[in-house]
N, C-alpha and C positions, 0 to 999 in steps of 0.2 A: 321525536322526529319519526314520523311513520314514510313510506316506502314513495309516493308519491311527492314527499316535503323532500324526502332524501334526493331524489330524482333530479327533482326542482335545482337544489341546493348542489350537489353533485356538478350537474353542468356548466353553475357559476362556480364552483372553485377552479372545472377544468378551464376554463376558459380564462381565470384566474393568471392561471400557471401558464396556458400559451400567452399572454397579456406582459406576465412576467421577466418570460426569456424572448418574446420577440423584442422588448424595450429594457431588456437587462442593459445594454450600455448608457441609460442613463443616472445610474446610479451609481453613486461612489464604491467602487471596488470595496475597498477594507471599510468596514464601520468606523466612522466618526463619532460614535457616543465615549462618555467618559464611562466608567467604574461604577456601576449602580445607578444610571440614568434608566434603566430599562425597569430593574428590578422596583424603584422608587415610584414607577407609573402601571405597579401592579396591586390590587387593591391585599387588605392582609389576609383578609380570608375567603373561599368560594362563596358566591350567592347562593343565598337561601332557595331562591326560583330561576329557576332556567330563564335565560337571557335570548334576544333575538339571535338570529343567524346576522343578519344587518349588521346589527353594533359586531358582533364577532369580527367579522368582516373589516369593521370600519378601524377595530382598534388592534388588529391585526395590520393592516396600511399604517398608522396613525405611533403606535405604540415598540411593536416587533422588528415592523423592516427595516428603520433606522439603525438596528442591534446588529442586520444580520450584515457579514461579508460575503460578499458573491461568488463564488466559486467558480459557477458556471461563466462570471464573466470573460469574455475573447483578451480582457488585459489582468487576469488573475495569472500571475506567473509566479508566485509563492509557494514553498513547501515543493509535494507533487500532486497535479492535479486530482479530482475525484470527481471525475467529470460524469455526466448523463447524459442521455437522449430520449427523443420522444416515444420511439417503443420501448427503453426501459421505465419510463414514468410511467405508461398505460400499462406494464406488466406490475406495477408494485401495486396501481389501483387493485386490478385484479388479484393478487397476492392479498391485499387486506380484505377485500370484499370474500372472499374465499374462506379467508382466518382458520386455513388449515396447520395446525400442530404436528409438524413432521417428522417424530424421531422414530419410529419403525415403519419399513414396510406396510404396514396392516392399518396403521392411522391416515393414511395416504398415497395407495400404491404405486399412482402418477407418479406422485412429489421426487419417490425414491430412483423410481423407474428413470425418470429425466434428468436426475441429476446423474445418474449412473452413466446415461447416454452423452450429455453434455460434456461432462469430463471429457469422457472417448472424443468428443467431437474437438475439444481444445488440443489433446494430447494427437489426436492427428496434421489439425492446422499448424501446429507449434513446431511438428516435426521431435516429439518427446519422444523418451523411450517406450515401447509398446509392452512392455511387460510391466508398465508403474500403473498405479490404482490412483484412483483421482477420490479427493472428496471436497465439497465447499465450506471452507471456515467460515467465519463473519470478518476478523482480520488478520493481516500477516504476525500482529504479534502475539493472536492465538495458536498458529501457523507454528511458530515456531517456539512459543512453550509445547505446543501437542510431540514437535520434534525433541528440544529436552529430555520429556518425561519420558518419550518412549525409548530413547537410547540410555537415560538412567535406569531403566528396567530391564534395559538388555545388558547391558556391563555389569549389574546385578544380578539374572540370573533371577527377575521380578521379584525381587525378595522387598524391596524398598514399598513397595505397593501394600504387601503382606506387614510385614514386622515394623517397617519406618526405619530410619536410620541407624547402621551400628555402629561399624569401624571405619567402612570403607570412606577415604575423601574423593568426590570425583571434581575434576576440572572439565571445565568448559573453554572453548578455543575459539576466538575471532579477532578480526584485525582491528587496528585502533581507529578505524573508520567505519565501524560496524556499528547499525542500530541502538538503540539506547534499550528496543525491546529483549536485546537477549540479555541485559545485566538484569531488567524486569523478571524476565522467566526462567534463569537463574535463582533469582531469591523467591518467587513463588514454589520452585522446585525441589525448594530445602535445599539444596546446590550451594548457596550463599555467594554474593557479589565478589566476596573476597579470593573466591575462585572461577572465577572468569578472566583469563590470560589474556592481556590485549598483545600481541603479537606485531612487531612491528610492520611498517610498509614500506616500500620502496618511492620512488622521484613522481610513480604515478599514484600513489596513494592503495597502491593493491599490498595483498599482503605477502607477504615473503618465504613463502614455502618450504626453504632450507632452514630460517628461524622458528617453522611453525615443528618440524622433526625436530629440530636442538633443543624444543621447549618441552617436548611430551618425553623424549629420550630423560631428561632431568627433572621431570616429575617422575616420571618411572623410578630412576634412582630413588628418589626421596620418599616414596612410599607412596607416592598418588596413585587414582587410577582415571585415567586418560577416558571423557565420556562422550565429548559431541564437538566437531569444527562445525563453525556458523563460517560458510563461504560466501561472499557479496556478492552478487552481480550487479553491479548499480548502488553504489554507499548513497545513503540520502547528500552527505554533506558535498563531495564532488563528483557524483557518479560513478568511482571507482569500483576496476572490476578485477576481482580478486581471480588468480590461475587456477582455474575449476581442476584440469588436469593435474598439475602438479600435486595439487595441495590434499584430489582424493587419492595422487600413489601413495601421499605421506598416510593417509587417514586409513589404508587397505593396508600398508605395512605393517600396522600398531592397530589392525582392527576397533578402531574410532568412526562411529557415526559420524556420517556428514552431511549437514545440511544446505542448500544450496536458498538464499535469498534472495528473487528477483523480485523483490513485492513491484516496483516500477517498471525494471527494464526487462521483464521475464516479456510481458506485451509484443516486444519488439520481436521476438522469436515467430510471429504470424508472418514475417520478410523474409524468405529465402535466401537473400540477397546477403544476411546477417548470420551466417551458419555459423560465424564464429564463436557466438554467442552460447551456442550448444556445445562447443568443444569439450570433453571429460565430462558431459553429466549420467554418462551412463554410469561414474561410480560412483554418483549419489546417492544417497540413502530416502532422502527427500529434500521436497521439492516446494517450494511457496512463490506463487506469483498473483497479484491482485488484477483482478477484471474492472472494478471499480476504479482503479486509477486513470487507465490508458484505453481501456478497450470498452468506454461508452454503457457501461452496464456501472447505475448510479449504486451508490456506497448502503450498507456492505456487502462485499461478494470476493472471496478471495479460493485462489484454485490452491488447493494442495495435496501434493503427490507424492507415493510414499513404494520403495521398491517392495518392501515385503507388509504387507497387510494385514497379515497372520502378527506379527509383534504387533503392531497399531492394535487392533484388536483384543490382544491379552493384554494391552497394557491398559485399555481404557473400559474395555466391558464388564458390566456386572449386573445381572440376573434374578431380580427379584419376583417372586411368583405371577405379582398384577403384568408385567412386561414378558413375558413367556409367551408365543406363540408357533401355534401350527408350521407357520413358512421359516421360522429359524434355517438358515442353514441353505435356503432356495435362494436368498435373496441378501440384498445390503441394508442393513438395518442402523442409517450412520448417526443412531446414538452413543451407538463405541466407535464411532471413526473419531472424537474428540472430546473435548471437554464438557460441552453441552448436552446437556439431556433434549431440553426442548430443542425445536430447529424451525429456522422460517422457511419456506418456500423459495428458495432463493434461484433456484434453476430454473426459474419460469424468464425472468428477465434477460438472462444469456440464452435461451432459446428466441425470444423474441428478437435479441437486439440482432443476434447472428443471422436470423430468417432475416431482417428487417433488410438491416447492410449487405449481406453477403459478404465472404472470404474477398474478394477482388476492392471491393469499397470500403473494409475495413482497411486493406492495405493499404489502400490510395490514399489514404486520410494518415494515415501514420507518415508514409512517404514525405507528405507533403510537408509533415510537423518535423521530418528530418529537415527537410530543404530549408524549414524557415529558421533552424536553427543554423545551418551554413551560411543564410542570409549574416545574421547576428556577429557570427564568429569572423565575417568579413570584413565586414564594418569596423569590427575593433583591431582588425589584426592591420588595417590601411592607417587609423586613427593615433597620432604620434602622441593621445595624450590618454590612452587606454591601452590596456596588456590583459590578454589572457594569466589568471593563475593557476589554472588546470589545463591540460589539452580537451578544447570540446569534444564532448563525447554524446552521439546522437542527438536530441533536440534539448542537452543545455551547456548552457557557457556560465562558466566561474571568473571574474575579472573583474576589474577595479580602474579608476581614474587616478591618473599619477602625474606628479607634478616634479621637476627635478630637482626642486630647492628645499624638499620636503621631507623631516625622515621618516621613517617606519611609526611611529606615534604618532605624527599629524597628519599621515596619510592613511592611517586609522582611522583617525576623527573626520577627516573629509570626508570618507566613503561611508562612514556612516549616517552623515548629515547627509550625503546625497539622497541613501534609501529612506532615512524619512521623510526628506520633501517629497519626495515621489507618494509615497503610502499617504505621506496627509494632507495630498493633491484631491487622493479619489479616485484619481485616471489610473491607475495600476497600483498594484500591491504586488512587492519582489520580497526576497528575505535573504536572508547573508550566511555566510559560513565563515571559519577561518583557515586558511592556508598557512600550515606554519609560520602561525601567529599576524600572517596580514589578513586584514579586516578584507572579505569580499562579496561582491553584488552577485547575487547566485539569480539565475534569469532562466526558467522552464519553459520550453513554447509547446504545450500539448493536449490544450483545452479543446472540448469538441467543438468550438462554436470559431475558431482561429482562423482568422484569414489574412491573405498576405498585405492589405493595407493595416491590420491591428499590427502585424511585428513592425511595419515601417512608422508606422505609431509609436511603439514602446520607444525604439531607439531615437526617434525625435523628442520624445520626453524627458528620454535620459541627456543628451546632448543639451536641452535645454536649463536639466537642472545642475550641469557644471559653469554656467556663465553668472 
């Protein structure tokens, strides 16, 4: 394909992709294919000779998009979103077309320079604290293995880095509502699953502050040594938000890293209106929150911030003579800010999306993803034959359909049968959690594309599939 065919070809896929999301709602939310329906209509080996753009094209329609689930759809209320928009898509174009390799400085001095600035620009909107250093992961649950390793280094005295493990056991601290990523970065950590303390939670699902000191005071006893709290802001399974405050006096008494998880609900910190949400993060240690979830900057792109820089840095750098350059020392070279050596360009897209919206229009649009969740939470709290199981919190509701002749097991199996007829409708895709053991319909309203006839949609779908 030369540059002219590119051109050519380029325009029709853009035009593809607007094509795509202006008539995304007509396609089935979740994928309807079975288990190896895709894979069985792909040929076993590449062609010999390059194939049109046409048929690509054609079996791309034909072959692919039956497989895919829509994310970006206005009734995708599953998981939590990972939403896009049109100046982040035109900044990824550009991102690849570019195919710059961005781990120092000197490979790219834009790349570093912007992300450098971007940070600063979120850590303002956000209202963060002004003395944390930002850098871009690809996701929260590199985020918070980079947070592990760098607090196993520091309660080691970086020896773990150097010699690998001796004597010392460390523990790991989160609530039993915490990510599935910190038992992940745990065992990649050498840490082992088997010390990761899930600490209990209270009636809101947060976690318990006085049990999170009884727990480290009793590892101390026993010879442990006490290495990193993962504190929630927003648990995937009911939103719960763990007492930032409380939990970093415990973490500052017993000099334990702490890291703070808002991979979703960190977003919501661009609302003034939500200060609560910052209460005690100034004695975080670090900080992880995703752009690519909430705040329209498509997947991946995850903001994380870290109070001392200087450990990030010794925990992760290492200097072999081809990587040695002049500007060392001028500049941020964020192939020691993590895990990755290589790095994409990733701050081109939140500069775009940010120039694009503006601070006031990003807000509006969040605002508005609150309101449509108070819509949601009304509806069921008037509705005699649905119950909240969590207290809604910002734009989701945790809740189920309840019948009163029914017990806890077959009011299990109802609410489960509701979300699959829903998902194998097409018309939306929800997904479930459990609440002390009740089965419930977990509902996100915060896809870019959301408006307030989709919510009054969702809830006529659901109302529809209890008759």
């Amino acid at each position: 394909m030369n540059a002219e065919e590119f051109r050519k070809r380029a325009h029709e896929a853009v035009d593809w992709v607007a094509d795509y999301l202006e008539n995304i709602e007509q396609y089935p939310v979740k994928s309807q294919v079975k288990p190896k329906d895709v894979y069985h209509q792909i040929p076993d080996s590449p062609p010999e000779n390059g194939e049109s753009f046409d048929l690509l094209m054609s079996d791309l329609d034909d072959k692919i998009m039956p497989g895919i689930t829509h994310w970006q759809h206005p009734h995708f209320h599953a998981y939590f979103p990972a939403n896009n928009s049109y100046p982040s898509i035109i900044a990824e174009i550009i991102t690849a077309g570019i195919g710059a390799q961005c781990m120092v400085w000197e490979t790219s001095p834009a790349a570093a320079e912007l992300e450098e600035r971007m940070m600063e620009w979120l850590k303002e909107i956000m209202a963060l604290p002004r003395h944390w250093h930002g850098v871009i992961q690809d996701t929260a649950s590199t985020a918070s293995l980079v947070a592990i390793l760098t607090a196993r280094e520091k309660v080691t005295d970086f020896n773990i880095n150097e010699q690998g493990f001796t004597t010392k056991k460390l523990r790991v601290y989160c609530s039993e509502e915490t990510h599935s990523s910190v038992e992940k970065g745990a065992k990649i950590a050498g840490i082992g699953r088997s010390n990761v303390i899930k600490i209990p939670v209270d009636s809101a699902k947060a976690m318990i502050a006085a049990e999170l000191d009884r727990q480290i005071k009793e590892d101390l006893a026993s010879g442990y040594t006490p290495c990193c709290v993962i504190s929630a802001l927003g648990t995937t399974g009911t939103l719960a938000f763990d007492p930032t405050r409380a939990i970093g006096d415990v973490c500052r008494k017993h000099a334990v890293w702490l890291h703070v998880d808002a991979a979703y609900a960190g977003s919501a910190m661009i609302l003034p209106e939500l200060d609560w949400l910052r209460d005690g993060l100034e004695l975080a240690d670090s900080f992880v929150f995703n752009p690519h979830k909430w705040l329209f900057t498509n997947f991946d792109c995850t903001a994380y911030f870290v109070k001392d820089k200087e450990v990030l840095l010794k925990t992760f750098e290492i200097l072999p003579e081809y990587l040695k350059t002049s500007t060392r020392g001028q500049v941020n070279d964020y192939r020691d800010w993590g895990v990755q050596l290589g790095r994409r360009f990733r701050a081109l897209k939140l500069w775009f999306v940010m120039r694009t919206y503006g601070v006031e229009q990003m807000r509006t649009t969040l605002r508005n993803h609150l309101k449509f969740g108070e819509w949601i939470s009304s509806q069921i709290d008037v509705h005699p034959q649905f119950e909240h199981l969590t207290p809604p919190k910002l734009n989701m509701v945790v809740f189920r359909h309840v019948k009163p002749d029914m017990n806890e097991v077959e009011l299990n199996n109802l609410n489960k049968g509701i979300l699959e007829r829903i998902n194998a409708s097409g018309k939306a895709f929800l997904t479930h959690t459990k609440v002390d053991g009740k089965y419930a319909i977990r509902l996100v309203l915060g896809n870019s594309y959301l408006e307030q006839r989709h919510v009054e949609g969702i809830w006529e779908l659901i109302l529809n599939s209890i008759k």
